[in-house]
PADO-155001 format. One record per residue: residue in three letters; x, y, z of N, C-alpha, C in turn. Coordinates in steps of 0.05 Angstrom, whole numbers, plus 5000, padded with zeros to 4 digits. Each point is the difference from the previous one (the first is absolute). Last residue first. Layout:
alaXYZXYZXYZ
...
***
This chain:
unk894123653931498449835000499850015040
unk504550594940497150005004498149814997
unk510050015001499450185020497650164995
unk506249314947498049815023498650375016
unk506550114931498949794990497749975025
unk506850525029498150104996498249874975
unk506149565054498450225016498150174987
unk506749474944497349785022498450215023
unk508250274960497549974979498349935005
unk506750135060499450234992498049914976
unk505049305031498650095016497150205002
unk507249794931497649785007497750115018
unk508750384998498350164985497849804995
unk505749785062499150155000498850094979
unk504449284994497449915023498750355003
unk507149884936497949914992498249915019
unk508650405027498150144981497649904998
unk505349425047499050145018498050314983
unk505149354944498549875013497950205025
unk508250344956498249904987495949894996
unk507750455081500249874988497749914976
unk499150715066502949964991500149814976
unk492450625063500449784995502650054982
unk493950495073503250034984502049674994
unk490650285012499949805013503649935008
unk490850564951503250005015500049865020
unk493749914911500050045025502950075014
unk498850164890499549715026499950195030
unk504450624911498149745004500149765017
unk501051215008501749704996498749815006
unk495350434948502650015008500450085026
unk491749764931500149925021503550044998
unk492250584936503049714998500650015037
unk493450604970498149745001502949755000
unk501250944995499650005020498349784998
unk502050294916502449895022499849995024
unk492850324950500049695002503349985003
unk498350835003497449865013500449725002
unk506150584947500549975029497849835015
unk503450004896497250045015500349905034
unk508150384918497949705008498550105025
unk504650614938497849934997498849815022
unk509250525029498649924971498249965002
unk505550245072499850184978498949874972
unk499149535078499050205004500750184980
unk504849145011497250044976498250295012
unk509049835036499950014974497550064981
unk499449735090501250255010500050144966
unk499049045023497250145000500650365000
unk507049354998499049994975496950055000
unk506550095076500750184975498849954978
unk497549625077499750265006501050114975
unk501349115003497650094997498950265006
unk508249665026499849974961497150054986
unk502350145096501550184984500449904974
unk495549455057498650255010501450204979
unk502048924970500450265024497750205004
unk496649104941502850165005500050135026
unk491949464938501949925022502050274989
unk489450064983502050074991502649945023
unk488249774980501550185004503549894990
unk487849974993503950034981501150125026
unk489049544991502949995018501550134979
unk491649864969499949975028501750175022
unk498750524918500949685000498949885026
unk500650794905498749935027499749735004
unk505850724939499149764999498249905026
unk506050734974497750125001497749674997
unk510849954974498650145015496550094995
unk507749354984497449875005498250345014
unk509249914959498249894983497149965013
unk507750365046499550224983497149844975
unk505049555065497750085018498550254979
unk507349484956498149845018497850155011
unk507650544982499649844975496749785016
unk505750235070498750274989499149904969
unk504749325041498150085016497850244999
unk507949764949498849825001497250075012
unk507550565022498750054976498049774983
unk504249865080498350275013499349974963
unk502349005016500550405007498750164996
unk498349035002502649935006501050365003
unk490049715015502250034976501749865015
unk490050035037502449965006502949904981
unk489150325021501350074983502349925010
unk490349684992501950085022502750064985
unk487949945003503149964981501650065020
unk489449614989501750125024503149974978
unk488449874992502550104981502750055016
unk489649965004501149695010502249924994
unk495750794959499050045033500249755025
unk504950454899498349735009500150085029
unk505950294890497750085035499049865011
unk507049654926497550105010499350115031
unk510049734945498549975026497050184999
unk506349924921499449745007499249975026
unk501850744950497949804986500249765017
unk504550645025498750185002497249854987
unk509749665011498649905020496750215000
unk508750084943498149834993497349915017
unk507450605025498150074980497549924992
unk508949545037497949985016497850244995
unk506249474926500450305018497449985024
unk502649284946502350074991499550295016
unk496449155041499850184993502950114986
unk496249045037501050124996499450274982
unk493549275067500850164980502550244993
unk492949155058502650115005500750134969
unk491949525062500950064979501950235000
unk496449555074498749804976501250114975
unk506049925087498250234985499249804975
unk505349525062497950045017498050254982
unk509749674982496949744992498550115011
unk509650504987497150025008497949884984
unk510249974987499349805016496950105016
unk503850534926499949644992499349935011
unk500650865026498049934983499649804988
unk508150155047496850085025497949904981
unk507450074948500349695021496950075025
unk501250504897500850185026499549625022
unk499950214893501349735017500750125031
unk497950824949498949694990501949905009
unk495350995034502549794983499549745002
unk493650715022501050054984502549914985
unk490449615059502550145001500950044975
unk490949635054500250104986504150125001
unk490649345036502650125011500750144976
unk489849625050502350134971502450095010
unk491049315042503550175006501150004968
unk490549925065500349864970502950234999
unk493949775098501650154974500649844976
unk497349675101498050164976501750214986
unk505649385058498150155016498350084963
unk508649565012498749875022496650144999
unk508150414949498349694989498449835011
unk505850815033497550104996498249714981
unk508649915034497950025016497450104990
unk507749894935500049775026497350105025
unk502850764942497649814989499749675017
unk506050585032497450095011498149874977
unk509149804999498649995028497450095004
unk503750184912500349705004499649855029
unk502250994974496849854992499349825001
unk508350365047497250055016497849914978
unk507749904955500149885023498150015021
unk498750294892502649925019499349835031
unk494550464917499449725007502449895018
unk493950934962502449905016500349715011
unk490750435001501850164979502350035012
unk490749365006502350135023502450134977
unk488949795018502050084981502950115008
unk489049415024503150085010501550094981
unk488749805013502749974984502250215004
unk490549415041501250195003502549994986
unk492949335009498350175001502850344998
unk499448924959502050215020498650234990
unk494049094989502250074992501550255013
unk489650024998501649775006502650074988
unk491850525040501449974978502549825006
unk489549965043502150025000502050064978
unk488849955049502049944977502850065008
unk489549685047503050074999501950014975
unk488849945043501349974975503350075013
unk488649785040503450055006501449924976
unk490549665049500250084976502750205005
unk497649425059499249754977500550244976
unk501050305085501849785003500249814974
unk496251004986499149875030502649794992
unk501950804956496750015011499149835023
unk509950404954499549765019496450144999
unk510650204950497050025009498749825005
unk509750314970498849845012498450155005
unk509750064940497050095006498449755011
unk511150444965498449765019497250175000
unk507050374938501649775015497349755014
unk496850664921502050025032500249765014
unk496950094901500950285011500650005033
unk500649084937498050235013501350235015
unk501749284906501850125020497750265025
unk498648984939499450314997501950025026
unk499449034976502050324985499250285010
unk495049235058500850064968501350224992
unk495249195088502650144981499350114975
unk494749555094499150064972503350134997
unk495149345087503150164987498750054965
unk491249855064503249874999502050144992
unk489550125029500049854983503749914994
unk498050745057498349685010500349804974
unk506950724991498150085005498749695010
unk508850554959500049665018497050135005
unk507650274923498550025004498049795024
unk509650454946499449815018496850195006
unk506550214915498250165026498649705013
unk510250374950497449944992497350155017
unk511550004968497850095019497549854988
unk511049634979497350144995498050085021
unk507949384998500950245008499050214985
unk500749114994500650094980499950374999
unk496849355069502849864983500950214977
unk492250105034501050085026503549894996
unk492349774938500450294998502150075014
unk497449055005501350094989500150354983
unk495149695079503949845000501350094981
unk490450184997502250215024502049944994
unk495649404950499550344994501250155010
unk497349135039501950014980501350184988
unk493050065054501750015019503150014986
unk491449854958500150315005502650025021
unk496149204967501750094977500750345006
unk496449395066503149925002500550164968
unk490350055049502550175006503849904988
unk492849435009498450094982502150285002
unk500149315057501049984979499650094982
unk500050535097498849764985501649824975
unk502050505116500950044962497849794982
unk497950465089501149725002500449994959
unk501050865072497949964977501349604997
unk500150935076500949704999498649874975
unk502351125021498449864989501249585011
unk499551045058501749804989498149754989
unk500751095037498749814994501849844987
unk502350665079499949844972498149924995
unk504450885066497449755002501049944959
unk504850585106499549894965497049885000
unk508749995088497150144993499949944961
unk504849455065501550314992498650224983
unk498649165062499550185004500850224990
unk496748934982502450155003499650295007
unk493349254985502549985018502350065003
unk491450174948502449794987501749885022
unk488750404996503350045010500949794986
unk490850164993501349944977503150015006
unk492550305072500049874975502650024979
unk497450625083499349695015499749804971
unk508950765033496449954981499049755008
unk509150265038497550075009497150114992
unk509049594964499149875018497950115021
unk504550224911499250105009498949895020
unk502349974899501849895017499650165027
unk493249544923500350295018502449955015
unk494749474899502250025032500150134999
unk492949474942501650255004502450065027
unk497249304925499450025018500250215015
unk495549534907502150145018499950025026
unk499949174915498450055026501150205013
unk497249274913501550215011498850245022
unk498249064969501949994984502650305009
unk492249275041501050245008502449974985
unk496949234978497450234996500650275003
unk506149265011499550114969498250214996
unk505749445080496850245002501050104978
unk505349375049499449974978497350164991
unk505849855082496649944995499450004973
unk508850215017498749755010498549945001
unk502050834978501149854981499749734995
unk497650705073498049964978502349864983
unk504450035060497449955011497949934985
unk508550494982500349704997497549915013
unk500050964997499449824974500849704996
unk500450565085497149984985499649924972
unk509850065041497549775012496249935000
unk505950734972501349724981497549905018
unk498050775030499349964971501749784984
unk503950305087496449875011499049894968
unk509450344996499249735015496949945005
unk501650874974500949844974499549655012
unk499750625067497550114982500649754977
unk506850185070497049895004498049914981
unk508650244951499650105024497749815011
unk502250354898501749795024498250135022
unk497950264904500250185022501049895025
unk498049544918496550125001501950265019
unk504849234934500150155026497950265000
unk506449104939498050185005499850165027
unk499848974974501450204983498850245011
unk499248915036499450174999502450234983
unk495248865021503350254986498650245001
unk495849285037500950185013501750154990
unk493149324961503249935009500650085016
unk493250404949499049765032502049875013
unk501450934952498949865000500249715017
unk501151124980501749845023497849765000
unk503251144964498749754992501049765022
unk499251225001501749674995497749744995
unk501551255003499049715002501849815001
unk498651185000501749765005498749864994
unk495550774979500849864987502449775002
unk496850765068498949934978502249954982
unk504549945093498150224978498049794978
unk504149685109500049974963497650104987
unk501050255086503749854997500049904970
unk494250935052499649604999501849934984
unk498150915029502749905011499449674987
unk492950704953500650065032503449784995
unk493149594933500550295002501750035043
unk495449394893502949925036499250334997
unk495849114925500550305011501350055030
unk500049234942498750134991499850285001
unk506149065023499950245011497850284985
unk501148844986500750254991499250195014
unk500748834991500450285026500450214990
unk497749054949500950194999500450135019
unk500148954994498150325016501750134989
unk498548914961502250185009498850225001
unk499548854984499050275007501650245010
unk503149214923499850045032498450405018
unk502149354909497550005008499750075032
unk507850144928500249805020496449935012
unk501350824951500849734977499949745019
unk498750775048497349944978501049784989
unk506350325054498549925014497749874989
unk506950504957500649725000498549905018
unk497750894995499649854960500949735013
unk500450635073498249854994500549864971
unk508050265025498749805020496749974994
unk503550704948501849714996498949765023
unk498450905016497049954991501849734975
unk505350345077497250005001497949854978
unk508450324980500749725015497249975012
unk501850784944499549754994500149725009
unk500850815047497949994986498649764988
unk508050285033498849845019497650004988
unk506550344947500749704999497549935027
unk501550904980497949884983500149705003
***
């Protein structure tokens, strides 16, 4: 979230300074193209730039189409799309890159009339609230409301086109077990769109002291507790990693029949063979045990801590990203 705010921080001190300054937002993307809907960046007359539309050819051609217009000082052309084909054998709109796709990409020249809505972002996005970013011909709009999906764009002609967005962390992490693999894998997973719960059952646990990276961290007197405190959610990914098998069974026993993005469950083949083997003679609902991801992460016969938390990262991000 910090690049977020470093973006739209560069514009606010851009406005205050009176120094001109281009939005670049990624509106819509489809096929292989290098930056999805809703990357951007900012990058005013100075050259400071924040941010990132998708690097490459493509990103370099669009700085240099906004320091251009920056210099000319064209107040008139406030906002402008463009569309790109990565495809060097169309006869229009190529990017110069070939890894096939197509974007549209907004260049909007920020106004002053935009700095109390920008303000808004900064500070929702600080405080680690959703909202709803709004960019249409007329400028940047913000407000509390929370919109039912992540991203929306429509387009009639060049002059008429609406974009919304939900602002703030579009995806929430629940990691059950705050020891040594949680503290590596919340360490990485802080880089990327998530909002990080850690959760454990002993106090003054040192893993759980020294994790700065989960926005919110909570001791439990029984992981029970966890039946109220992790919601369903289709932007919902849990991960179960105790300290034991009975830890671990307790835990997975609370969230059952719960529907999620992501759950799944760190251990052996044989601690997990025996604690799915157990629940066949009882109630719990086979169907959606076949929705818990074991053995969790990609194989990668990873070892160390660290090497956990790239894999099961891994393994979330595949299928986070695998309809887009």
């Amino acid at each position: 979230m910090n690049k977020q705010l470093t973006v739209w921080n560069l514009v606010a001190a851009s406005l205050q300074q009176n120094i001109p300054v281009m939005l670049l937002y990624v509106l819509e993307s489809s096929g292989s193209s290098p930056g999805r809907q809703g990357f951007f960046m900012a990058i005013n007359a100075t050259g400071e730039m924040e941010g990132s539309i998708g690097g490459g050819i493509m990103e370099h051609k669009f700085v240099e189409m906004a320091k251009e217009q920056l210099r000319a000082m064209n107040r008139e052309l406030r906002a402008r799309l463009k569309k790109q084909i990565h495809d060097k054998s169309v006869a229009k709109d190529q990017s110069g890159m070939i890894c096939s796709g197509e974007q549209t990409i907004l260049l909007y020249h920020v106004q002053e009339m935009d700095m109390v809505h920008v303000q808004n972002i900064i500070s929702s996005v600080e405080k680690n609230k959703n909202g709803l970013l709004r960019l249409s011909p007329s400028g940047i709009k913000f407000s509390e409301k929370i919109p039912g999906k992540d991203f929306y764009f429509s387009i009639h002609t060049e002059g008429e086109w609406e974009y919304e967005e939900k602002t703030g962390y579009k995806n929430k992490l629940f990691i059950i077990g705050g020891g040594h693999c949680a503290l590596a894998f919340s360490r990485l997973m802080s880089q990327m769109d998530f909002y990080i719960h850690v959760y454990d059952d002993r106090r003054n646990l040192k893993t759980m002291l020294q994790n700065e990276f989960a926005h919110e961290k909570k001791v439990l007197e029984n992981y029970a507790e966890l039946s109220s405190l992790i919601p369903p959610g289709n932007n919902h990914y849990v991960v179960i990693m105790t300290l034991s098998y009975r830890t671990d069974n307790i835990a997975l026993r609370s969230l059952v029949k719960k529907e999620f993005k992501y759950i799944g469950l760190l251990g052996s083949k044989k601690k997990i063979e025996k604690m799915f083997n157990d629940y066949l003679d009882e109630t719990v609902d086979q169907k959606w045990l076949q929705t818990v991801n074991t053995p969790i992460g990609i194989a990668i016969k990873s070892q160390t801590p660290e090497e956990i938390a790239i894999s099961i990262a891994a393994e979330i991000i595949r299928i986070k990203n695998q309809n887009l």
